[in-house]
ZADREN-640239 format. One record per residue (C-alpha): x, y, z; residue number from 0; residue in one letter. Coordinates in Angstrom, 1 decimal. Each point is the difference from the previous one (the first is absolute). Layout:
ZADREN-640239
      px      py      pz  seq  type
       X       Y       Z  NUM     A
...
This chain:
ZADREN-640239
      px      py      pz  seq  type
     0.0     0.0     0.0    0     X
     0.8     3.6    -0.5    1     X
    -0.1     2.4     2.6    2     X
     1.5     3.6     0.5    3     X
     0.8     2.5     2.9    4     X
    -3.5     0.9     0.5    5     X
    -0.8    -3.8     1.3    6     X
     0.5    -1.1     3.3    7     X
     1.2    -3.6     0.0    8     X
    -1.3    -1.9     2.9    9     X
     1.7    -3.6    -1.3   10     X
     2.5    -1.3    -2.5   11     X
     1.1    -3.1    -1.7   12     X
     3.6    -0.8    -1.1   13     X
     0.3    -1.6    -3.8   14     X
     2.9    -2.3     0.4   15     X
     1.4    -0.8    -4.1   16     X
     0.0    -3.8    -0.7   17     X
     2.6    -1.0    -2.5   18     X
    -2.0     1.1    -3.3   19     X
    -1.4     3.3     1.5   20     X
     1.2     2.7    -2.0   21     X
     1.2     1.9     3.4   22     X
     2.4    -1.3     2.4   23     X
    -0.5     1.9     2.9   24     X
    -3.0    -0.2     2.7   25     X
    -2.8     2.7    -0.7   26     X
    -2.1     1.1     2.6   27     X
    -3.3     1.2    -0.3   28     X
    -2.7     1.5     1.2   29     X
    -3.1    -2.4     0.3   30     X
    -2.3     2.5     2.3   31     X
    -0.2     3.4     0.1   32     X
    -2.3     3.3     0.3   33     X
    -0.1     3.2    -1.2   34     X
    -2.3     3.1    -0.2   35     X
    -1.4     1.2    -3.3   36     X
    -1.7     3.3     0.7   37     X
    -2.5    -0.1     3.0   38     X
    -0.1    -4.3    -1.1   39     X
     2.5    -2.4     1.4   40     X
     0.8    -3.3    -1.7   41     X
     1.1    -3.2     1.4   42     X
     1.6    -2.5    -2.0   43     X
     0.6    -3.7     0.9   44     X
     1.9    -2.3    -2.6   45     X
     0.3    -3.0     2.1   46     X
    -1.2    -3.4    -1.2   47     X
    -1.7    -1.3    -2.9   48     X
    -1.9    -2.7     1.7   49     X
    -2.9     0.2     1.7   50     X
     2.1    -1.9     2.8   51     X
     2.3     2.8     0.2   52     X
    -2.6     2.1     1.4   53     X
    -1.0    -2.1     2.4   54     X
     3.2     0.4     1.8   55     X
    -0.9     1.6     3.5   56     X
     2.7     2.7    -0.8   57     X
    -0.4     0.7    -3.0   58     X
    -3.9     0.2     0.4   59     X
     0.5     2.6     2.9   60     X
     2.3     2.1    -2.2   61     X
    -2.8     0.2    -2.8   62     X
    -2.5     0.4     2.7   63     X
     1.8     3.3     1.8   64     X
     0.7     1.3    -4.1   65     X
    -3.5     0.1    -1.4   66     X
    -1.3     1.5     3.8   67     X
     2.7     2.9     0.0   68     X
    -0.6     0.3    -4.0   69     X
    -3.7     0.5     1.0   70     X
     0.1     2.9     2.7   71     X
    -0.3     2.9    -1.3   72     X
């Protein structure tokens, strides 16, 4: 994912190159992260891509708290 200065990053991951990878250093990053846009705020959660994955206590508290603070006004 992209992200910029204007995001507050509230995880990462860390990218570590296999053999075939056309990097070969670790990259790390962001996976969850907020930021304002105008009087809006947006939360952004790229974790998972299973249903199971969300049914991680953790990781369901983190989405949770996001969309509730991405709510109040």
């Amino acid at each position: 994912m992209l992200t910029d200065a204007h995001n507050s990053a509230l995880a990462t991951s860390v990218l570590v190159p296999e053999t075939a990878d056309a990097w070969d250093v670790p990259v790390e990053f962001p996976v969850v992260w907020t930021r304002r846009w105008g009087v809006g705020r947006v939360f952004v959660c790229t974790l998972g891509h299973r249903v199971a994955d969300l049914e991680v206590p953790q990781t369901a508290t983190m989405v949770g708290r996001g969309l509730t603070w991405a709510a109040r006004t």
